[in-house]
C-alpha positions in Angstrom: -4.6 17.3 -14.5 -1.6 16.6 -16.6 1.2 14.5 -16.1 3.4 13.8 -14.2 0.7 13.1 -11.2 1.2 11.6 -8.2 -0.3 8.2 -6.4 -1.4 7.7 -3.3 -1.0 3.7 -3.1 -2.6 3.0 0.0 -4.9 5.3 2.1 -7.9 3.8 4.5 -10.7 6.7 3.5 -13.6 4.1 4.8 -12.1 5.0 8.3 -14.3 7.0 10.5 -11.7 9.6 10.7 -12.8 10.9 6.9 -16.6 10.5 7.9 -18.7 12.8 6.3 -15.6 15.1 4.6 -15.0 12.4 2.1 -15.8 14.7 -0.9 -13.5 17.5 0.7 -10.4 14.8 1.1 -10.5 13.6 -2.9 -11.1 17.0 -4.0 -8.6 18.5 -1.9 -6.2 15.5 -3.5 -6.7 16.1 -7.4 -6.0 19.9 -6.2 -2.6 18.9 -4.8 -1.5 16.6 -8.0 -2.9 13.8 -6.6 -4.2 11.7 -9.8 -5.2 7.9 -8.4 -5.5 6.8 -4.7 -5.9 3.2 -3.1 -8.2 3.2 -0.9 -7.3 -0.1 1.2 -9.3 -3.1 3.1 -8.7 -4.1 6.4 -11.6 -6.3 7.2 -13.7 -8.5 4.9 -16.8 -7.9 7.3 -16.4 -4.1 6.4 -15.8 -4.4 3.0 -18.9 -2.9 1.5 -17.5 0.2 2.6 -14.4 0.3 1.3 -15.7 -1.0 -2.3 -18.4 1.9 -2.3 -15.9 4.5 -1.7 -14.2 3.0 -5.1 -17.1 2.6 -6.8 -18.1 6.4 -5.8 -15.0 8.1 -7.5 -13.6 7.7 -10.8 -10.1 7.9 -9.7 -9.9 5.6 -6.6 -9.6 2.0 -6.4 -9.5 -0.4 -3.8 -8.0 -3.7 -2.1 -9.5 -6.8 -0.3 -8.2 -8.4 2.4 -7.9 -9.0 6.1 -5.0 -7.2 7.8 -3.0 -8.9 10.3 -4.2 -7.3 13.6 -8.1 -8.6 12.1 -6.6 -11.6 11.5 -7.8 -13.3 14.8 -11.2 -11.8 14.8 -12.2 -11.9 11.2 -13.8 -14.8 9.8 -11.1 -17.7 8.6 -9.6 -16.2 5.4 -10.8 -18.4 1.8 -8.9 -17.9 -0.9 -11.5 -18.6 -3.1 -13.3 -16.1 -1.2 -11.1 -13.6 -1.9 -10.7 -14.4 -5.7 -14.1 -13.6 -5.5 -14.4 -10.5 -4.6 -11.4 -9.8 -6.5 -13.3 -10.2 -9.4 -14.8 -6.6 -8.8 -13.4 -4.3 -11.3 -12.2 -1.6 -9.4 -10.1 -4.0 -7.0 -6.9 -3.7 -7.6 -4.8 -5.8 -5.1 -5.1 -8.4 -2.2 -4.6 -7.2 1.1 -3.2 -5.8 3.0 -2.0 -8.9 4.5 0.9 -10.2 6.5 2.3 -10.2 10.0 3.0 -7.8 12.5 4.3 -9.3 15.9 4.9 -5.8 17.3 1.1 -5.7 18.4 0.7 -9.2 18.0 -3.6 -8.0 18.2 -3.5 -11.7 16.4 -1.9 -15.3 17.1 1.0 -15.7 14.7 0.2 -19.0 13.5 -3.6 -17.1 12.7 -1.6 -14.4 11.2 0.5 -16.8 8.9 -2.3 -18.8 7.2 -4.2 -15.4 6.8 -1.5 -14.3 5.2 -0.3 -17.7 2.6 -4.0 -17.6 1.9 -3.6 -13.9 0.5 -0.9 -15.0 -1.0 -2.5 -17.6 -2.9 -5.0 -15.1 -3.8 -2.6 -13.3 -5.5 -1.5 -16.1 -7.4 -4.7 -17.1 -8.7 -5.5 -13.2 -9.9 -2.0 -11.6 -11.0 -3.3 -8.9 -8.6 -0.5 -7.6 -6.2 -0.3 -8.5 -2.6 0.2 -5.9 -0.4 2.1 -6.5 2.3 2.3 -5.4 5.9 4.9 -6.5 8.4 6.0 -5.0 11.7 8.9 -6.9 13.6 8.8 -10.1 11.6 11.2 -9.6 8.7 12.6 -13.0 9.0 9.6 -14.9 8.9 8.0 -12.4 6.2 11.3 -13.3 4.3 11.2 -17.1 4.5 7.2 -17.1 3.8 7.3 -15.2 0.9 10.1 -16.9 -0.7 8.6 -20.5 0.1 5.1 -19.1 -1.5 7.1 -17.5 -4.3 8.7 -21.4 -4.9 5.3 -22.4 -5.4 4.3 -20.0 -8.2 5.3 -16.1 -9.0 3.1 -13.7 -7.8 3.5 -9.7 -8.0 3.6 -7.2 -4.7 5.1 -4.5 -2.8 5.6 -4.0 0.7 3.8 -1.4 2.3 4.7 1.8 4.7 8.6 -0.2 4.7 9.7 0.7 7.9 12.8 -2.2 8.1 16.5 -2.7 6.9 18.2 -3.3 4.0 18.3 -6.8 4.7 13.9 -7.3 4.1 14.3 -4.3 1.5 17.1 -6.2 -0.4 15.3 -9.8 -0.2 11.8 -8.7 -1.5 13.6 -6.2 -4.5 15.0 -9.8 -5.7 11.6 -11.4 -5.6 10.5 -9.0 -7.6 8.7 -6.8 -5.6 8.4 -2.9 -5.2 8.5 -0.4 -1.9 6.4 1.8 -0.6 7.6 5.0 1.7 4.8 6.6 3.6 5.3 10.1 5.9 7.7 8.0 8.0 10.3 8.8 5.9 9.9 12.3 6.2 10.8 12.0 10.2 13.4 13.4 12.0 14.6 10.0 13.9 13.9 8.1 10.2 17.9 8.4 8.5 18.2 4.6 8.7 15.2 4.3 6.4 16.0 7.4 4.6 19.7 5.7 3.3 17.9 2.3 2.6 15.4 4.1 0.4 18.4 5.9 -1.1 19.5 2.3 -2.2 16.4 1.3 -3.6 16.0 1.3 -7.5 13.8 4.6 -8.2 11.7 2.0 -11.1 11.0 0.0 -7.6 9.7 2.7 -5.5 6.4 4.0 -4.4 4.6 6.1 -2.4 1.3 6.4 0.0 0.4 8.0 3.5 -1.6 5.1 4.4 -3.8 7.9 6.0 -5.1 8.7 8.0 -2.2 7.6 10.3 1.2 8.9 9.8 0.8 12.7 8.7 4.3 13.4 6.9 6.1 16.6 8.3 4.9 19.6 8.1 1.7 17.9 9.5 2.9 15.8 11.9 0.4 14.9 14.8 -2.8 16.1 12.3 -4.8 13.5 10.5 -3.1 12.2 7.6 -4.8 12.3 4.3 -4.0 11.5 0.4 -3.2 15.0 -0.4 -0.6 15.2 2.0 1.6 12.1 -0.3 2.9 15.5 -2.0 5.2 16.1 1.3 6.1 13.0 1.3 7.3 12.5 -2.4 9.2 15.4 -2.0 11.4 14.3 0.7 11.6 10.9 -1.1 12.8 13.0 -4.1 15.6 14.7 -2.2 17.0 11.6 -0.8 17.4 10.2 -4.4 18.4 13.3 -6.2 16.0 14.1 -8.6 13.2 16.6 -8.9 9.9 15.9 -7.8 8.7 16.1 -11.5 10.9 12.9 -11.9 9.5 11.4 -8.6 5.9 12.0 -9.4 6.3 10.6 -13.1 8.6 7.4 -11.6 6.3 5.9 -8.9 3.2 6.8 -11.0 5.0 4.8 -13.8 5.8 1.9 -11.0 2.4 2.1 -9.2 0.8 1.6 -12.8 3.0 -1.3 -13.7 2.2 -3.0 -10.6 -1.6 -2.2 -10.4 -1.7 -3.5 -14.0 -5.6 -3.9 -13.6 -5.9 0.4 -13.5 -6.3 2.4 -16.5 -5.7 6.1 -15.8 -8.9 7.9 -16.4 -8.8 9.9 -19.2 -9.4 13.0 -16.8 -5.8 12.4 -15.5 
């Protein structure tokens, strides 16, 4: 596969949904220019799974970290724990982490320390936190600014679903976006024009499959190879081919996942 290839930054193929067809999914991924995926933790007590799904495939690479909807049920979150495991060479990030009070499947205050615990993580490895919030901008704004204060750590957030106003505040902390098939949807022009404004060296792309299947496959399973349909649009919105898209988040996703060197099958 040459260059310019394509990223999948953050996928969940430890999910039941991809049980037993996980060989299918990455094959059917390098077919559709899909070079490097992120296949991402949800749940420290299931994290075997996710790490032997890295450790299976030359081209995937994987996260730790409790989300915020396991926050509550999930052992406390350590730090040191987590710089553990880091330690692993095919993780690549902390996370994903952060708050989502749309479900609230977690107390906040349980969601917060998970989450400046990640963040310390971070700090302590140089490895990017990955970020997930859902109806919390404000807090997710004043958290990470007061953890940033405390020491500079690298991140992104993922599937961005908010304004300009979250989009504008992590960009000036240093951190990167990623656009997953929402921004393919019809009702999605609000998040279309903010990722119009967004730097094209900040952006990147996933499906965070299996959820979220861009159009044309709305309502099917998502998976990695479907990022293609998703870059595309993502292209169209900022004006460039999808030769430039594909070679400028790849560029970003490797600057930020400074831990990954492209195999040389790439």
């Amino acid at each position: 596969m040459g260059l310019p290839f394509l990223v999948d930054s953050h996928c969940h193929l430890d999910f039941p949904d991809f049980a037993g067809e996980t060989d299918e999914v990455v094959a059917r991924a390098r077919a559709a220019g899909v070079g490097i995926m992120v296949t991402i933790s949800t749940k420290l007590t299931e994290w075997d799974k996710v790490r032997a799904i890295a450790e299976r495939y030359e081209n995937i690479y994987c996260s730790v970290g409790i989300h915020p909807h396991e926050a509550g049920s999930e052992p406390e979150v350590d730090t040191a724990k987590l710089v553990e495991l880091a330690r692993h060479p095919k993780v690549v990030g902390i996370g994903e982490t952060g708050l989502d009070y749309y479900y609230e499947h977690s107390d906040r205050d349980v969601q917060i320390a998970s989450f400046r615990s990640h963040i310390a993580a971070a700090r302590e490895t140089g490895l990017p936190l990955i970020v997930h919030t859902r109806e919390a901008d404000e807090d997710t704004a004043s958290i990470l600014s007061e953890e940033m204060a405390k020491g500079a750590f690298p991140g992104l957030l993922h599937c961005f679903t908010s304004g300009r106003a979250l989009a504008g505040h992590a960009l000036g902390l240093g951190f990167y976006i990623s656009l997953s098939g929402i921004v393919t949807f019809r009702n999605a022009e609000d998040l279309r024009m903010t990722a119009k404004d967004v730097p094209l060296d900040r952006l990147l792309v996933e499906t965070d499959s299996p959820y979220l299947a861009p159009i044309p496959h709305r309502g099917k399973r998502n998976e990695p190879a479907f990022v293609v349909h998703t870059a595309a649009r993502v292209a169209e919105v900022k004006g460039v081919t999808a030769e430039e898209l594909a070679a400028a988040t790849t560029r970003n996703f490797l600057k930020l996942f400074s831990r990954i060197v492209p195999p040389e099958s790439l």
